[in-house]
C-alpha positions as a Markdown table, in Angstrom:
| # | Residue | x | y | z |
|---|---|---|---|---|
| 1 | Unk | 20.4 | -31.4 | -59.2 |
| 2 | Unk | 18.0 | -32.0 | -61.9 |
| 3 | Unk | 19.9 | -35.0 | -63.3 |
| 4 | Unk | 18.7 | -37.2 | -59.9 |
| 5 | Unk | 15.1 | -36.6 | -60.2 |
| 6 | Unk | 15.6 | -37.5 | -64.5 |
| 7 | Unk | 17.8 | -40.3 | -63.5 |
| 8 | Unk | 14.9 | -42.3 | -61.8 |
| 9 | Unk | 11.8 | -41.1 | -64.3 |
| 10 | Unk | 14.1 | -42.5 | -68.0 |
| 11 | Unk | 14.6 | -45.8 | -65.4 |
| 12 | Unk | 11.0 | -46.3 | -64.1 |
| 13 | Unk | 9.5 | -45.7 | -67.5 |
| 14 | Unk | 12.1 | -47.5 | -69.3 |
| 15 | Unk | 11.4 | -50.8 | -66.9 |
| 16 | Unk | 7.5 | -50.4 | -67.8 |
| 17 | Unk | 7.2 | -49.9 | -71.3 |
| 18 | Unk | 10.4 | -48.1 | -72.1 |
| 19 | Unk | 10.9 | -44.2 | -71.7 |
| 20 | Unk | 9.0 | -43.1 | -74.5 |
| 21 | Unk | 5.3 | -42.7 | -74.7 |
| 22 | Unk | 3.6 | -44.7 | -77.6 |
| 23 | Unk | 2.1 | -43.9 | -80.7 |
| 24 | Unk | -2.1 | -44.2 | -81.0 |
| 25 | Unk | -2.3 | -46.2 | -84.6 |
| 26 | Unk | -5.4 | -47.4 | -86.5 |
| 27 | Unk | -6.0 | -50.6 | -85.3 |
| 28 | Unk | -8.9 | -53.3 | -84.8 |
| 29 | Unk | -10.4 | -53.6 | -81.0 |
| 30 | Unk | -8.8 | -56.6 | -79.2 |
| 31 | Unk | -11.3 | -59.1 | -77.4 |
| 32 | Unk | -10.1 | -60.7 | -74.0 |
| 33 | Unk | -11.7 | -64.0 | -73.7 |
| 34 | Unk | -11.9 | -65.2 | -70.4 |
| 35 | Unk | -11.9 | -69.1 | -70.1 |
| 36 | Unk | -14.6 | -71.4 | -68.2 |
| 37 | Unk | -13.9 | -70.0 | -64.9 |
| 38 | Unk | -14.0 | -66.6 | -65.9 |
| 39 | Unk | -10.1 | -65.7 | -65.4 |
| 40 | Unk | -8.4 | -64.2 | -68.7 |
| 41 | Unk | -4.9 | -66.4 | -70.0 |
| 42 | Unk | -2.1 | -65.1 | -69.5 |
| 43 | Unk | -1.5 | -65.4 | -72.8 |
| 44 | Unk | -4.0 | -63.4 | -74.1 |
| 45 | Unk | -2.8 | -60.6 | -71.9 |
| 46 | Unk | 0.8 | -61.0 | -72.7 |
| 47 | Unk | 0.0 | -60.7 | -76.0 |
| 48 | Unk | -2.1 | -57.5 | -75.7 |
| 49 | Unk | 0.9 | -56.2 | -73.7 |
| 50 | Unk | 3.4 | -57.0 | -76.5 |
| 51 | Unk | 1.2 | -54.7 | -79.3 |
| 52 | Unk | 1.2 | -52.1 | -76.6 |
| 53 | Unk | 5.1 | -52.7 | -76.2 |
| 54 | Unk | 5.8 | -52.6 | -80.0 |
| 55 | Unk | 3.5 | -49.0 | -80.7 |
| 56 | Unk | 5.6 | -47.8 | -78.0 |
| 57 | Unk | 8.8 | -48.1 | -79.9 |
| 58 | Unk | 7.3 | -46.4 | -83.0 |
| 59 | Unk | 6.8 | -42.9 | -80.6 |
| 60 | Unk | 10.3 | -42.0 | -81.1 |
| 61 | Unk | 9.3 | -40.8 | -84.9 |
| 62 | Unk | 6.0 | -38.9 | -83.5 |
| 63 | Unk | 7.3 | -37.6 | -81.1 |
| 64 | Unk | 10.2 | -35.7 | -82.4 |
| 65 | Unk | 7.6 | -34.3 | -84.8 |
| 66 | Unk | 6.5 | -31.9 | -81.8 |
| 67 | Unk | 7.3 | -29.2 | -79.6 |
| 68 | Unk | 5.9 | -28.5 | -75.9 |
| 69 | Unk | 5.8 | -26.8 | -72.8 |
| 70 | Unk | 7.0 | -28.8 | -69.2 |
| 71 | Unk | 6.4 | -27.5 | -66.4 |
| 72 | Unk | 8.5 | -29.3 | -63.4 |
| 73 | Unk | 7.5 | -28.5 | -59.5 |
| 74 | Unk | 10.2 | -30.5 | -57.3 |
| 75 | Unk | 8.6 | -30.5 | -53.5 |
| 76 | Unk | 11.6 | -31.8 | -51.0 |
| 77 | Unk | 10.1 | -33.1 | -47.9 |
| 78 | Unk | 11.6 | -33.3 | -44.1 |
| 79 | Unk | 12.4 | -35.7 | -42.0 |
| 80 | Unk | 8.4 | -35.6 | -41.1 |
| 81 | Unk | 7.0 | -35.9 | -44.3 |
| 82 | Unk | 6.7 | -32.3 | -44.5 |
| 83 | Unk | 7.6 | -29.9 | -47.2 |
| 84 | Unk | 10.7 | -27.8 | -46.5 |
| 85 | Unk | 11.1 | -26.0 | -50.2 |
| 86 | Unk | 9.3 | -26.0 | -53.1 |
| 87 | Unk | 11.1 | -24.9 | -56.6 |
| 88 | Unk | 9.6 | -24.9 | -60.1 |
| 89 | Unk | 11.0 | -24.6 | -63.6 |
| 90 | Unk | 9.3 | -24.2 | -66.9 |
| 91 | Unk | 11.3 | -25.3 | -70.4 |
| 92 | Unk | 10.0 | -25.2 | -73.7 |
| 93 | Unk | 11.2 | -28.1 | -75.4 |
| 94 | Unk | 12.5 | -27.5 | -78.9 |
| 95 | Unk | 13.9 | -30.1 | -82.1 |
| 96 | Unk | 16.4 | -29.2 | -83.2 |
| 97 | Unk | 18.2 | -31.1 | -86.3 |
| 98 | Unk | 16.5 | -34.3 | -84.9 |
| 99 | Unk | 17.5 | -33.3 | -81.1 |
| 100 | Unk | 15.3 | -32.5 | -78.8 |
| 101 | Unk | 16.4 | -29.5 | -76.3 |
| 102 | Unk | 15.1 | -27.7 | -73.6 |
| 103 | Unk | 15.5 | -24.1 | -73.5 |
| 104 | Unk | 14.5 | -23.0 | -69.9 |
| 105 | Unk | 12.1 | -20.2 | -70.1 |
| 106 | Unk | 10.9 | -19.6 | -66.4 |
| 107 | Unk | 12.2 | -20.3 | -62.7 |
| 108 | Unk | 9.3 | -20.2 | -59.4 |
| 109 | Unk | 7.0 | -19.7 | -61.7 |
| 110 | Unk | 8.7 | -16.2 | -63.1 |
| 111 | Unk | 10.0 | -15.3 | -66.5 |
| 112 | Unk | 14.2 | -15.4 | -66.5 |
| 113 | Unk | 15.9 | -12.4 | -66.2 |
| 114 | Unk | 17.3 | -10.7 | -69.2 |
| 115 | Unk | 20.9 | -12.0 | -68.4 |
| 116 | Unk | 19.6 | -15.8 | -67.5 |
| 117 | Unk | 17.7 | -15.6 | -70.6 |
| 118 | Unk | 20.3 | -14.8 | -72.8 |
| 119 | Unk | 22.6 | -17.7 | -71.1 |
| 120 | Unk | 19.9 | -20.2 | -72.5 |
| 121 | Unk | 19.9 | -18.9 | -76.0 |
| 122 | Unk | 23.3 | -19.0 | -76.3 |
| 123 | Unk | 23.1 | -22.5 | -75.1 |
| 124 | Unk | 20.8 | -23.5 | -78.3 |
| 125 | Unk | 23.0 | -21.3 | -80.6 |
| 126 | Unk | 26.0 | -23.8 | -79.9 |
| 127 | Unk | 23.7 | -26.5 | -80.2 |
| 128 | Unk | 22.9 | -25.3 | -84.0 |
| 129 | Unk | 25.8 | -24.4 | -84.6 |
| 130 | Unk | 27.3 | -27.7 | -83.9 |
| 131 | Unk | 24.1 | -29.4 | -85.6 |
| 132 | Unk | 24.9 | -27.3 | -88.9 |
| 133 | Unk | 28.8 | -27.4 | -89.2 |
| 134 | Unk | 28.9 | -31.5 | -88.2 |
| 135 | Unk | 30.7 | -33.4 | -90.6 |
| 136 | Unk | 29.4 | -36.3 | -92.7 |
| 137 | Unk | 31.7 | -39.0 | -91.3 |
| 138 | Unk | 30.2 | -37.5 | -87.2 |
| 139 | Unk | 26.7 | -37.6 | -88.4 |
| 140 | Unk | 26.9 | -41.0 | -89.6 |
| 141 | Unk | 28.9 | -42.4 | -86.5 |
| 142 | Unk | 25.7 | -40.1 | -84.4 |
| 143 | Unk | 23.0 | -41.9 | -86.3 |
| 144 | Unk | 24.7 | -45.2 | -86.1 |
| 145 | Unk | 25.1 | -45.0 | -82.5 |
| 146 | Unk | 21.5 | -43.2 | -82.0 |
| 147 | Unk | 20.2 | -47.0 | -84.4 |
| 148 | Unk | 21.8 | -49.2 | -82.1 |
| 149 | Unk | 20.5 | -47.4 | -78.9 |
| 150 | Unk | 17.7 | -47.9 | -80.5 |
| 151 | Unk | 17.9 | -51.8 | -81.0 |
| 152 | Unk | 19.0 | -52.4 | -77.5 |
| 153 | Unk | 15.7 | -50.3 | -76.6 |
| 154 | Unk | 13.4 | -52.8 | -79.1 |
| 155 | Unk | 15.4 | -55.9 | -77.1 |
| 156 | Unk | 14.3 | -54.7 | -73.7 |
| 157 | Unk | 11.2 | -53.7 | -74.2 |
| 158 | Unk | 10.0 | -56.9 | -75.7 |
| 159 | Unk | 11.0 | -58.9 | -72.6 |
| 160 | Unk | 8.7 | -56.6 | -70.4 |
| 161 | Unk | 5.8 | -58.7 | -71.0 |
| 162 | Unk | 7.5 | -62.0 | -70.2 |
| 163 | Unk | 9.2 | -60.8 | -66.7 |
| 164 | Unk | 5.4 | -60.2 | -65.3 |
| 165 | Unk | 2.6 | -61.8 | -64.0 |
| 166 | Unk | -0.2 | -60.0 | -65.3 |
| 167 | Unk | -3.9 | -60.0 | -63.9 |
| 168 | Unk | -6.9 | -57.9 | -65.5 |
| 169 | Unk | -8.4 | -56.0 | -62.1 |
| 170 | Unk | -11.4 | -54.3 | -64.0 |
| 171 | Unk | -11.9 | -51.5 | -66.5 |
| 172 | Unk | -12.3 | -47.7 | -66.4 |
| 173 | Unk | -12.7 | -44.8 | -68.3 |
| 174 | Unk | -9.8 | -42.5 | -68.7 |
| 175 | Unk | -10.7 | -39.8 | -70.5 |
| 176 | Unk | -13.7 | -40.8 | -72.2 |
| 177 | Unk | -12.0 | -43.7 | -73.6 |
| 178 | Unk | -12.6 | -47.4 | -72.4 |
| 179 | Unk | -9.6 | -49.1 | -70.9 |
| 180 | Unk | -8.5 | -52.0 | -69.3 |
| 181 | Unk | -6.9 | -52.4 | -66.1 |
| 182 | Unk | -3.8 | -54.9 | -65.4 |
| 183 | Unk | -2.0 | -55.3 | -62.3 |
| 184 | Unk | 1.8 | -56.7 | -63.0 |
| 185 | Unk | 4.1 | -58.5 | -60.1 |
| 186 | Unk | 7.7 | -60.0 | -61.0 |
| 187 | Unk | 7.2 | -63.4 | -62.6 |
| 188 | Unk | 9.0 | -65.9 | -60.0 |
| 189 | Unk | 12.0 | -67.5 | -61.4 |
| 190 | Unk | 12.4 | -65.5 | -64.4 |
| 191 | Unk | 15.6 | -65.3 | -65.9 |
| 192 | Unk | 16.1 | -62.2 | -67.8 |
| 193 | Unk | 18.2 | -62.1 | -71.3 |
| 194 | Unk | 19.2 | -58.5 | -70.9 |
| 195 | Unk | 21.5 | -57.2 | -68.0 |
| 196 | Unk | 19.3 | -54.5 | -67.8 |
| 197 | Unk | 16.5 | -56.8 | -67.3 |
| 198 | Unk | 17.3 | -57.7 | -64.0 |
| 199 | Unk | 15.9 | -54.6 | -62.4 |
| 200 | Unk | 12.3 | -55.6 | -63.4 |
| 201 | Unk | 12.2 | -57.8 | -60.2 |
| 202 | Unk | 12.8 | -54.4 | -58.1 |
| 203 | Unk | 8.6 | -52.8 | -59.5 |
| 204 | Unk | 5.3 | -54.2 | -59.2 |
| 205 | Unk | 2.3 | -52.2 | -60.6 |
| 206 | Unk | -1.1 | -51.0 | -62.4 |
| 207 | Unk | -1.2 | -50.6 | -66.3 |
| 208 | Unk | -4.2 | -48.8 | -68.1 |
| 209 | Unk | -4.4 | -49.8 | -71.8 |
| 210 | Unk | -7.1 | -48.5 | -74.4 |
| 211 | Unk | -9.1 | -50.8 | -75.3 |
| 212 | Unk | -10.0 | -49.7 | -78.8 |
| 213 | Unk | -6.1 | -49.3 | -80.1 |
| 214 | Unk | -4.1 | -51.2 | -77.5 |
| 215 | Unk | -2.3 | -48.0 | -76.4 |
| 216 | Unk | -1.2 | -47.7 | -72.6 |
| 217 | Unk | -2.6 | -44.7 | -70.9 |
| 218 | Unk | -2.0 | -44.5 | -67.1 |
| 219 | Unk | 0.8 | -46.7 | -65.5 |
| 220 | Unk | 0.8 | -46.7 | -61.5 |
| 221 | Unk | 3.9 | -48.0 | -60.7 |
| 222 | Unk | 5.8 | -49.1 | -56.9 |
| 223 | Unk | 9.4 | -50.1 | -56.3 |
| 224 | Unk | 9.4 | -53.0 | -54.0 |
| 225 | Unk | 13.0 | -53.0 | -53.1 |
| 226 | Unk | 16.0 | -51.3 | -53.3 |
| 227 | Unk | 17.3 | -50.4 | -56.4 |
| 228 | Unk | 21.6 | -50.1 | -57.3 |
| 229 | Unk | 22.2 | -48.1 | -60.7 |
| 230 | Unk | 25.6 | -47.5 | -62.2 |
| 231 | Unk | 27.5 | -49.6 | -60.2 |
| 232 | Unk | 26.4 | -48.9 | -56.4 |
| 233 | Unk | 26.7 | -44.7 | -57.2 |
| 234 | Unk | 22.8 | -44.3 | -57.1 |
| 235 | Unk | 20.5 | -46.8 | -55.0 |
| 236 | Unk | 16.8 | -45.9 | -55.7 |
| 237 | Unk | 14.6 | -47.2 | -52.0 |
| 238 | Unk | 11.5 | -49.3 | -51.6 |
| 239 | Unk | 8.9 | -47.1 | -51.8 |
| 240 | Unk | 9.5 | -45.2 | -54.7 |
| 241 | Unk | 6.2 | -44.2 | -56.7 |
| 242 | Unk | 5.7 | -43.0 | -60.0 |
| 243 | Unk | 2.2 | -42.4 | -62.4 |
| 244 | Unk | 2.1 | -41.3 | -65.6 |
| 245 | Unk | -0.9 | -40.2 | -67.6 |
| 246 | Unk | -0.9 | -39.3 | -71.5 |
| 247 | Unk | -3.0 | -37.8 | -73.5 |
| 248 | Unk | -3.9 | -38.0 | -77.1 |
| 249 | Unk | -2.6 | -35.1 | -79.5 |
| 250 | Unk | -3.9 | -34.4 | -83.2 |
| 251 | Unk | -5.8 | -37.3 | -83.1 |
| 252 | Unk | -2.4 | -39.1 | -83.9 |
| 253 | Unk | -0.1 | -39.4 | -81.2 |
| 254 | Unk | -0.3 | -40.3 | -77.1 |
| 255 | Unk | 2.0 | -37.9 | -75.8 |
| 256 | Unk | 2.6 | -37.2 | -72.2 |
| 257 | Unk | 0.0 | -35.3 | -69.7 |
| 258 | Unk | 1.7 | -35.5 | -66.4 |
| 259 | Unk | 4.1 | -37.1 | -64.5 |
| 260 | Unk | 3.8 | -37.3 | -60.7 |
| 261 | Unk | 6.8 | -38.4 | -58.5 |
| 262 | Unk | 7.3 | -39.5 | -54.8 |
| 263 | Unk | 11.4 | -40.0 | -55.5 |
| 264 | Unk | 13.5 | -41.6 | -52.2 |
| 265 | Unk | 17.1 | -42.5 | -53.2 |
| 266 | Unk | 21.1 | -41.9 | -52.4 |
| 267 | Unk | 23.2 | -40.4 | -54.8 |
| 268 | Unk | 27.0 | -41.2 | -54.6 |
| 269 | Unk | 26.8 | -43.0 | -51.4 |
| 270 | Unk | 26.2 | -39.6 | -49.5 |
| 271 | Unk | 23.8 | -37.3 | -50.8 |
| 272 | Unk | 19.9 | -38.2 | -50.2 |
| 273 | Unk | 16.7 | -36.9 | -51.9 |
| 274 | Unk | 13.2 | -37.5 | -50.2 |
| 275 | Unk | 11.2 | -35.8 | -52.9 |
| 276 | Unk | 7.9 | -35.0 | -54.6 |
| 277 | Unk | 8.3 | -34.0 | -58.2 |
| 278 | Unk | 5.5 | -33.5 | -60.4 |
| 279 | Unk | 5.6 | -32.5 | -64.1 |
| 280 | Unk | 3.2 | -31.5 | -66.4 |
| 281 | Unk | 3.3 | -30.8 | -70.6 |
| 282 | Unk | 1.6 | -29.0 | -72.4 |
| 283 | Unk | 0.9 | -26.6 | -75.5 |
| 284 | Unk | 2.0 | -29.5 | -77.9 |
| 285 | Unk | 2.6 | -28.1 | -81.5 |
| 286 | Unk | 3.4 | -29.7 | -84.8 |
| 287 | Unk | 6.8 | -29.3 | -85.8 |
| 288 | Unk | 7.4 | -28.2 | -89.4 |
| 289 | Unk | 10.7 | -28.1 | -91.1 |
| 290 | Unk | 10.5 | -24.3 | -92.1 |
| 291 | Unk | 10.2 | -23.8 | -88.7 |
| 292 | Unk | 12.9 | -21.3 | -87.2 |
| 293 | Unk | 14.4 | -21.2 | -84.1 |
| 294 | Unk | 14.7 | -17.6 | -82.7 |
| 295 | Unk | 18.0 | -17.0 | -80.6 |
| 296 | Unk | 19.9 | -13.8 | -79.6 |
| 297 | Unk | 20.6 | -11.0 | -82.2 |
| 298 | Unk | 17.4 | -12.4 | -84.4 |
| 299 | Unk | 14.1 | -11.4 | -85.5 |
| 300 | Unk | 11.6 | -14.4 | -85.9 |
């Protein structure tokens, strides 16, 4: 059931600054300039939004250069508001020839038995061993596709900024670092260039971006109406809220800190999730290419 709860986190950070978390880079401090009556342009803010937008597609490269811990708690609620089960799964979250995988490592908060261990390293083994015996013509036709995922990514992305109406609200401090504070509503008779586009009418929202490196740090985000993906078999309901926080790693990289999740929606027309999800990461490493990936039958 997993997939659902996945499904709407990849759509509602994809639809804010796409579903990656962007890379803190060396750059001069940016200076809104409010005009005579004290409101800042719009185009000073789109344009701060746009660097923001642009770091964010660089993460892909930084990111795959770590591995973590995540740590998912999934609380389903009753017809009250009320928690009827709680369930938790921990994964450590591996690269593996340029892939990232998760190798589940924990279930309620216990270690996996020795059987439902051994069913997760035999799920990386075939994962290698595909990795290591792929042929040159499937690597290039992977990487090609992989490019132009990422080109459609770039194209999205970049119409974020125009599809809003962006306000500065204030500033705050988010982990000892200065930020600003924008509040985003659809932009009234937008017309969006990508089909996937059109979903930005559906969120409204708070953004949090450093102030120092133009990196987004906190989004606070609402859906405002219902939501149809993948032609009517999921419909995502008003109401659905999402934050995210990140956190700066190695003094290179914003990588995520915790994702928190109030998820209402209908899968295939007749199943129904009213959920709180939150997710946390943690225990972020460097990835090194010497490193080796222990499975079943191997010493490390």
């Amino acid at each position: 059931m997993r997939y659902s709860f996945q499904l709407i986190i990849a759509i509602a950070m994809a639809i804010v600054l796409h579903a990656g978390f962007a890379v803190a880079q060396t750059s001069s401090s940016i200076d809104l300039k409010p005009d005579a009556s004290g409101v800042v342009p719009a185009e000073q803010i789109r344009e701060l939004l746009r660097r923001a937008e642009e770091k964010d597609l660089e993460n892909d490269k930084r990111q795959r250069d770590y591995t973590y811990i995540e740590r998912v708690e999934r609380r389903q609620l009753d017809g009250h508001g009320g928690v009827s089960k709680t369930e938790t799964w921990t994964s450590e979250v591996l690269e593996i020839y340029g892939e990232p995988v998760e190798r589940r490592t924990a279930k309620d908060d216990k270690p996996l038995s020795p059987d439902e261990a051994k069913k997760e390293d035999d799920k990386i083994q075939k994962i290698i061993d595909k990795r290591k015996n792929e042929s040159e013509e499937g690597r290039r036709k992977r990487l090609a596709k992989e490019e132009k995922d990422r080109a459609e990514d770039r194209k999205f992305v970049l119409e974020i900024a125009d599809a809003f109406n962006f306000r500065l609200v204030g500033s705050e401090v988010i982990d000892g670092r200065d930020a600003w504070v924008f509040e985003g509503e659809p932009r009234p008779g937008y017309e969006p260039r990508q089909r996937n586009a059109r979903m930005l009418s559906k969120f409204k929202g708070r953004v949090w971006i450093d102030k120092t490196e133009a990196q987004w740090v906190k989004l606070d985000i609402t859906a405002i109406d219902t939501i149809s993906v993948g032609f009517m078999l999921a419909r995502i309901h008003k109401g659905t809220h999402l934050i995210i926080e990140l956190t700066r790693v190695n003094n290179e990289v914003w990588l995520p800190k915790r994702v928190q999740l109030h998820f209402d929606a209908r899968i295939a027309l007749f199943k129904s999730y009213d959920d709180d999800v939150e997710q946390t990461y943690r225990d972020y490493r460097k990835f090194r290419t010497d490193t080796k990936i222990t499975v079943v039958g191997e010493t490390q």
